[in-house]
C-alpha positions, -999 to 999 in steps of 0.1 A, spaced: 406 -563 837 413 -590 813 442 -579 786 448 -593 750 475 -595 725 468 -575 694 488 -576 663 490 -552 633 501 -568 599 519 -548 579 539 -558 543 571 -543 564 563 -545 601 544 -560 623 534 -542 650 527 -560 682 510 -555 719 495 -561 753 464 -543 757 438 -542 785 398 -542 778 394 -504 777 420 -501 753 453 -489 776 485 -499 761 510 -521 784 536 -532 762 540 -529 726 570 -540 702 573 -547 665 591 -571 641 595 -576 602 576 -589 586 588 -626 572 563 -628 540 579 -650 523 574 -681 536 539 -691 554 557 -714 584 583 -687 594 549 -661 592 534 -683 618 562 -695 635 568 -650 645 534 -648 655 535 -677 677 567 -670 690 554 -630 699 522 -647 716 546 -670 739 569 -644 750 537 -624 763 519 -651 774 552 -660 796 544 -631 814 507 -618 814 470 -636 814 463 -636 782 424 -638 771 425 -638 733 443 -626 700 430 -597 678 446 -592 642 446 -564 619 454 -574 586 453 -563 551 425 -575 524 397 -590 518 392 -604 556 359 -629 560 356 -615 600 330 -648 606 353 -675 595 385 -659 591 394 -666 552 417 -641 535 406 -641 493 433 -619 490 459 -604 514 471 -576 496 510 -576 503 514 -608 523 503 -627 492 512 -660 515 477 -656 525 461 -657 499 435 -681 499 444 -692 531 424 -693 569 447 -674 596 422 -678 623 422 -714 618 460 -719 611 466 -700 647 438 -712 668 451 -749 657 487 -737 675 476 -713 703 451 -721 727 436 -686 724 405 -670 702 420 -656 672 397 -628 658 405 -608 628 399 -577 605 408 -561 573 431 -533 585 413 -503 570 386 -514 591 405 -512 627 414 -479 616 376 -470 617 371 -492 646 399 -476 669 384 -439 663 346 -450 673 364 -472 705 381 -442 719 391 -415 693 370 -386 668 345 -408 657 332 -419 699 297 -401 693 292 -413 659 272 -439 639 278 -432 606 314 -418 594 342 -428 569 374 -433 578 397 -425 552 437 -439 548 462 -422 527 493 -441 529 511 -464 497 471 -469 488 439 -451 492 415 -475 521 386 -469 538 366 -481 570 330 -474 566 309 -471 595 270 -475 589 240 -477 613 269 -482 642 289 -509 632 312 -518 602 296 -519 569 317 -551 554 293 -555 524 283 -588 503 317 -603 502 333 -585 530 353 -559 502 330 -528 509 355 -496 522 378 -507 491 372 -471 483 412 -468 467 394 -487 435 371 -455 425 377 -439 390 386 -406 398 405 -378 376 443 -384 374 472 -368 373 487 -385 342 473 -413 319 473 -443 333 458 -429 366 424 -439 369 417 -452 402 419 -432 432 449 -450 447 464 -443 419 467 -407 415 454 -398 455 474 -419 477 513 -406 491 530 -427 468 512 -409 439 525 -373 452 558 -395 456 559 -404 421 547 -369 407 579 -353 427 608 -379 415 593 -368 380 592 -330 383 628 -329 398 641 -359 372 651 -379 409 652 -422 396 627 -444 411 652 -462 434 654 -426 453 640 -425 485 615 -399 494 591 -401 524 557 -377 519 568 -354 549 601 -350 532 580 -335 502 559 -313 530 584 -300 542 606 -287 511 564 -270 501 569 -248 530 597 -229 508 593 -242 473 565 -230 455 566 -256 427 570 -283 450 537 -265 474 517 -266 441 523 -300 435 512 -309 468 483 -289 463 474 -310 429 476 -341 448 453 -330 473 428 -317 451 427 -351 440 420 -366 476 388 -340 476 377 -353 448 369 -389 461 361 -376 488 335 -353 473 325 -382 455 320 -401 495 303 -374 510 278 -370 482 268 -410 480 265 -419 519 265 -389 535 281 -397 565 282 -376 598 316 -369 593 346 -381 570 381 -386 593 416 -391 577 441 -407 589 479 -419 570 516 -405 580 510 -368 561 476 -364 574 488 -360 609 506 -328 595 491 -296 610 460 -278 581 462 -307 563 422 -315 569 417 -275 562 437 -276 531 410 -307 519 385 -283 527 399 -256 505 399 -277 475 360 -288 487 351 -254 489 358 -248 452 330 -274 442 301 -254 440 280 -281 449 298 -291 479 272 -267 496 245 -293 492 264 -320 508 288 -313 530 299 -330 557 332 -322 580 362 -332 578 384 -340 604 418 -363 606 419 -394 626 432 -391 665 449 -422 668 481 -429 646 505 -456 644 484 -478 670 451 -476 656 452 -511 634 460 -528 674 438 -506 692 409 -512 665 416 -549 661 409 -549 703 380 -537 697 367 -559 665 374 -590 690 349 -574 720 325 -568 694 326 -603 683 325 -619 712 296 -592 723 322 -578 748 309 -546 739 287 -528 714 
């Protein structure tokens, strides 16, 4: 079974592995990430892809990567955190130094790919794949296969104007993604913004703090709004979830609450489930963007 090398780009890490054809993990590491300086981004890549290639048949490269990702030629409008691509060709830039197929995709997208390759969405040819991490994202699944849209920045679903929290939060990233309930907390307990505070930290203290379990249950209220808003335009056959919090047990239930409240959620619902893969699904997916591209597999 031929194996590949898939990477998952991350403005911190990035993440790093030997996978074979049907998806089964052999080795995996991760690095950080160098975003500073274009050279030293390739020069890690490179590097990562040697070391493997040392010691395992390689048969290609798959990337997950964030922004606006053209998945025919490669170009990168905008990168999102690793600003050093902006503007720039990754595909090209690596398959001039590796003697490997480089494919790529925005990472919202692998998300969405790795839960119809082998997770919740298997049986599925239209569903949403929703990510709730330091933005809102989204990976949107059409007629069985990735809907990329004219420009290839359809999913950008963290851009809708939905109701906020505080003026000044208009867009759904804004006022629905962890670092929003992030933000809201530091306020209510007068912590500075240099304090760190993780999501599940802010879970956990809601199990025994009403104030802080109300807050959490404003933020997510918010999150069912835009997704109200998803279910009532495409009407998918189901909307997953996936980000760090959302792998918390009821979290998908507590959605539902808020869901239930709309009246005319009757008329369009659709369930709601979280994602099954986690911190592997932008490598997993991005194995599964390059079969599909290289008609591997539908």
């Amino acid at each position: 079974m031929n194996k590949y090398i898939a990477f998952d780009i991350g403005g911190t890490k990035v993440k790093h592995a030997v996978l074979l054809e049907d998806g089964t993990f052999i080795e995996k590491g991760a690095y950080s990430t160098r975003k500073s300086n274009l050279d030293q981004f390739l020069t890690d890549i490179m590097l990562t892809v040697q070391a493997y290639q040392n010691r395992f048949d390689i048969a290609g490269v798959a990337i997950s990567m964030p922004g606006f990702v053209n998945i025919k030629t490669g170009y990168t409008e905008d990168a999102g955190a690793i600003t050093i691509l902006n503007g720039k060709n990754l595909k090209t830039l690596l398959e001039a130094r590796l003697p490997y197929i480089i494919e790529m995709e925005n990472d919202s997208n692998c998300v969405a790919l790795a839960e119809k390759f082998n997770g919740n969405a298997v049986n599925c040819q239209d569903f949403i794949c929703i990510t709730i991490g330091t933005g809102v994202g989204g990976g949107i699944f059409l007629n069985n296969r990735i809907f990329h849209g004219h420009q290839f920045k359809a999913g950008e679903i963290g851009y809708m104007l939905t109701p906020g929290s505080q003026p000044g939060s208009e867009t759904w990233s804004d006022n629905g993604a962890t670092s929003s309930l992030i933000k809201s907390y530091k306020k209510q307990k007068g912590l500075g913004e240099n304090k760190v505070i993780e999501g599940i930290d802010i879970f956990q203290e809601a199990e025994s703090d009403t104030e802080t379990n109300q807050l959490v249950e404003e933020w997510m209220e918010r999150i069912s709004f835009g997704i109200f808003n998803i279910a009532g335009t495409l009407n998918p056959e189901k909307i997953l979830i996936g980000g760090g919090v959302s792998a918390r047990e009821g979290f998908a239930q507590r959605i539902k609450n808020h869901l239930e409240r709309q009246k005319e959620w009757e008329f369009i619902k659709v369930p709601i489930e979280t994602c099954k893969h986690k911190n592997d699904a932008g490598m997993l997916g991005a194995l599964k963007h390059f079969l599909t591209q290289r008609d591997m597999v539908k």
